[in-house]
N, C-alpha and C positions, 0 to 999 in steps of 0.2 A: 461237872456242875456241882455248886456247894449245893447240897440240900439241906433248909433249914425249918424247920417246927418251932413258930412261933407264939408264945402265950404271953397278951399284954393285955392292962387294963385300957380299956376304952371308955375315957368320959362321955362319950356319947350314948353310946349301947349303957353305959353304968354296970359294967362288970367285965369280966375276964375274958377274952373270945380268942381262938385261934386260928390262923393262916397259915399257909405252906407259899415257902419262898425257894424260887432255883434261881441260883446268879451262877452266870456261864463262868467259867475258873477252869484253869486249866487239866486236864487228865492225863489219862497214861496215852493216848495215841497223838496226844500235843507232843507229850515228851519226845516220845520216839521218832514222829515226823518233824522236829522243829517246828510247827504252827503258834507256839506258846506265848510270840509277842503280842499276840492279839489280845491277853489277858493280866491284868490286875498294873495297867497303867495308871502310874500316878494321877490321882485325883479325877479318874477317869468316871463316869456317871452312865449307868447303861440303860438302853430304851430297854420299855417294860411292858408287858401283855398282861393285865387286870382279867384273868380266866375265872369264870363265874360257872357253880353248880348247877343242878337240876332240882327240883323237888325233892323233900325227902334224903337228901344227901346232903355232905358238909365238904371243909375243906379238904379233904385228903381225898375225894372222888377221881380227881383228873388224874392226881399220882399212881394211884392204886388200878386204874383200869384205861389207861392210856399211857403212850409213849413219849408223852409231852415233853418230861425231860430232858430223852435225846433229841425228839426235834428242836428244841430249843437252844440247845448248845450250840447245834450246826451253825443255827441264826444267831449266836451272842447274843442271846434274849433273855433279860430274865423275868419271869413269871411269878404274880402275886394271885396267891388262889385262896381266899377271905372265905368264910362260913357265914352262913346269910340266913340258916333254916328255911323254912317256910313262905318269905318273908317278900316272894314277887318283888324283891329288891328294893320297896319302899317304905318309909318311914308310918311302921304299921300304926295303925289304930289304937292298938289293946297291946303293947310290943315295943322293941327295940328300934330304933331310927335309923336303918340299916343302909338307906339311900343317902341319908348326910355323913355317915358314916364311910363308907365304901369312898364315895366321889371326895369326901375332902379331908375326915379327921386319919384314913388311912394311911393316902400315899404323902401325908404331911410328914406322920408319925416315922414312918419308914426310911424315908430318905435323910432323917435325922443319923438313922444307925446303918442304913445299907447304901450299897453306891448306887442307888438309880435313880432317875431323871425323874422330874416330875414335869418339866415343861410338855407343854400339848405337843411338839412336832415328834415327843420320845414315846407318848402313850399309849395305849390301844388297849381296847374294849373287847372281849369275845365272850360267849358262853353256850350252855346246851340247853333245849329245853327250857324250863323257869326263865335259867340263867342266860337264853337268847333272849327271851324278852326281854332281860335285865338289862342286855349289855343296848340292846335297841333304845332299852328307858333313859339309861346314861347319856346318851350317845346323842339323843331328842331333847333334853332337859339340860344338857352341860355340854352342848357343841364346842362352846370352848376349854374344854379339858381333854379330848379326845382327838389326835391325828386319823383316827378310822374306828369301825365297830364290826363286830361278826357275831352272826347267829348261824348254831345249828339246831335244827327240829324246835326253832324256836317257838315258846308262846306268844306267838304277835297276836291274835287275833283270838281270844278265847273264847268269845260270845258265840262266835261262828259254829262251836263244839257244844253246843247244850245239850244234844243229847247223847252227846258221846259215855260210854260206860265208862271210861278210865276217868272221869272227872268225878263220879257216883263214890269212889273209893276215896278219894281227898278225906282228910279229919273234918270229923261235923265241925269244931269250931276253927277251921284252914281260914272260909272268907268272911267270918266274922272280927276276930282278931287282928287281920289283913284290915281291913274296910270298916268295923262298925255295921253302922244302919244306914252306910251314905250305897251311891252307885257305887259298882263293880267298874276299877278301873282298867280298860283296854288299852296296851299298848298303843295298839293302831290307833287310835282315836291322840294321840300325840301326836299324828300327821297333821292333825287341824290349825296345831297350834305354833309349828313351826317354820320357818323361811329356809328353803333351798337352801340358798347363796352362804348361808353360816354355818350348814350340818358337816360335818365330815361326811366319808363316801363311807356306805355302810354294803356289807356281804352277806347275804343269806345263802343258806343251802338246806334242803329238806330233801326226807326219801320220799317217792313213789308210794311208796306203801305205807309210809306210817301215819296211822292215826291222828297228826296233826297237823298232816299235809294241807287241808284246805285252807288252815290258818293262816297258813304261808304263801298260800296262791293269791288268797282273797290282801294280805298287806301288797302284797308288790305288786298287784293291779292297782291299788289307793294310792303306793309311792310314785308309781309312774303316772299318775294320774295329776300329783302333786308335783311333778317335776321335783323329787327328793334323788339327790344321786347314790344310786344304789345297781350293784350286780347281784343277778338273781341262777342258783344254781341248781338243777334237780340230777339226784342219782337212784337207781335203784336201792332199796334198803327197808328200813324201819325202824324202829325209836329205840335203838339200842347202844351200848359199847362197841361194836364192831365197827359200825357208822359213824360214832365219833373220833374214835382212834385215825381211822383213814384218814376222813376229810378237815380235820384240825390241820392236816397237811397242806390242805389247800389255801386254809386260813392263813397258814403263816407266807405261802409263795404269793398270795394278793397282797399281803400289807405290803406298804409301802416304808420297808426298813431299810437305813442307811446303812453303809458297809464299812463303816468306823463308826466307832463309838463317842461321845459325846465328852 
């Protein structure tokens, strides 16, 4: 996998931000088992997983504390993992336009200088936490940029959580800056506004045990309710690194990735 640390200006955001980029390229166990034609065909364009943080972290989260990497090589996948702060992935109030940013001025920017696709049948949405609900808001708001979406221990539902203690610690000014003085906007309440037949098939998964598990009961009873196409996963766990490392696994055996490259 090339691993790449990138720092570019973004006219949108109006300054400097960074992302971590893996594009599958060959290694040493290519070499030595001849598998190496699968990599750096002329003019070849690779499908791409848009991997979104959590609160409180940036882009180097997924690298630093998951496997992504290697699972991504196995899949010829390569992975774009942007820095979003605080920022419930949309175009904040008092803030950077993280949401116009992310779904358009990115993978525009990108595929200028790296080989991946930008067409929808090559794209895909995932994130943790925050960054599920992100990848849900994407996913609900730009159906047509997206072949699929996945959340783990997503924030779908946060209202549902008011009195939960882990939202008590947030920065006094988190949903200010976010929002202003308007409503607090809930993922889930995207379901209102969107038609079946147009969404990609979207994957949830949440632990048993973590603290944000109602959020995620309460969206996929609304999905189903909304006939939105959606698979809904529960495993033992809770809102941690252990939990995501695993089931990002799962993530990548649902999508629906082609077996040549584009």
């Amino acid at each position: 996998m090339a691993h790449i640390q990138l720092n570019f200006y973004s006219a949108l955001l109006k300054k400097n931000t960074n992302v971590m980029v893996f594009i599958p390229s060959i290694g040493p166990d290519d070499y030595l088992f001849g598998s190496e034609e699968k990599f750096n065909l002329t003019n070849m364009k690779y499908q791409v997983l848009y991997l979104l943080h959590g609160s409180y972290d940036d882009y180097t989260s997924w690298s630093r504390n998951s496997k992504i990497e290697c699972y991504a090589q196995e899949k010829c996948l390569a992975v774009v993992m942007p820095s979003a702060e605080n920022s419930a992935y949309l175009n904040m109030y008092k803030g950077e336009a993280y949401q116009d940013y992310i779904a358009n001025e990115l993978p525009e920017f990108l595929e200028t200088i790296l080989p991946i696709s930008t067409r929808r049948e090559d794209s895909f949405i995932a994130g943790l936490s925050m960054g599920g609900g992100g990848a849900f808001r994407f996913a609900l708001t730009f159906p047509e940029k997206y072949q699929a979406a996945a959340s783990l221990s997503g924030g779908l539902h946060m209202g549902i959580l008011k009195n939960c203690t882990h939202l008590d610690k947030m920065p006094e000014n988190y949903m200010r800056a976010v929002y202003g003085d308007k409503k607090y906007s809930d993922v889930i309440e995207l379901l209102d506004e969107v038609k079946s037949e147009v969404l990609p098939p979207l994957y949830m998964i949440c632990g048993t045990e973590d603290f944000i598990f109602p959020s995620n009961e309460s969206f996929y009873k609304k999905a189903l309710d909304k006939k939105i196409p959606i698979t809904y996963e529960t495993a033992r766990g809770v809102h941690c690194w252990d939990f995501w490392d695993e089931h990002i696994r799962d993530v990548l055996n649902w999508m629906p990735l082609k077996e040549q490259m584009v």
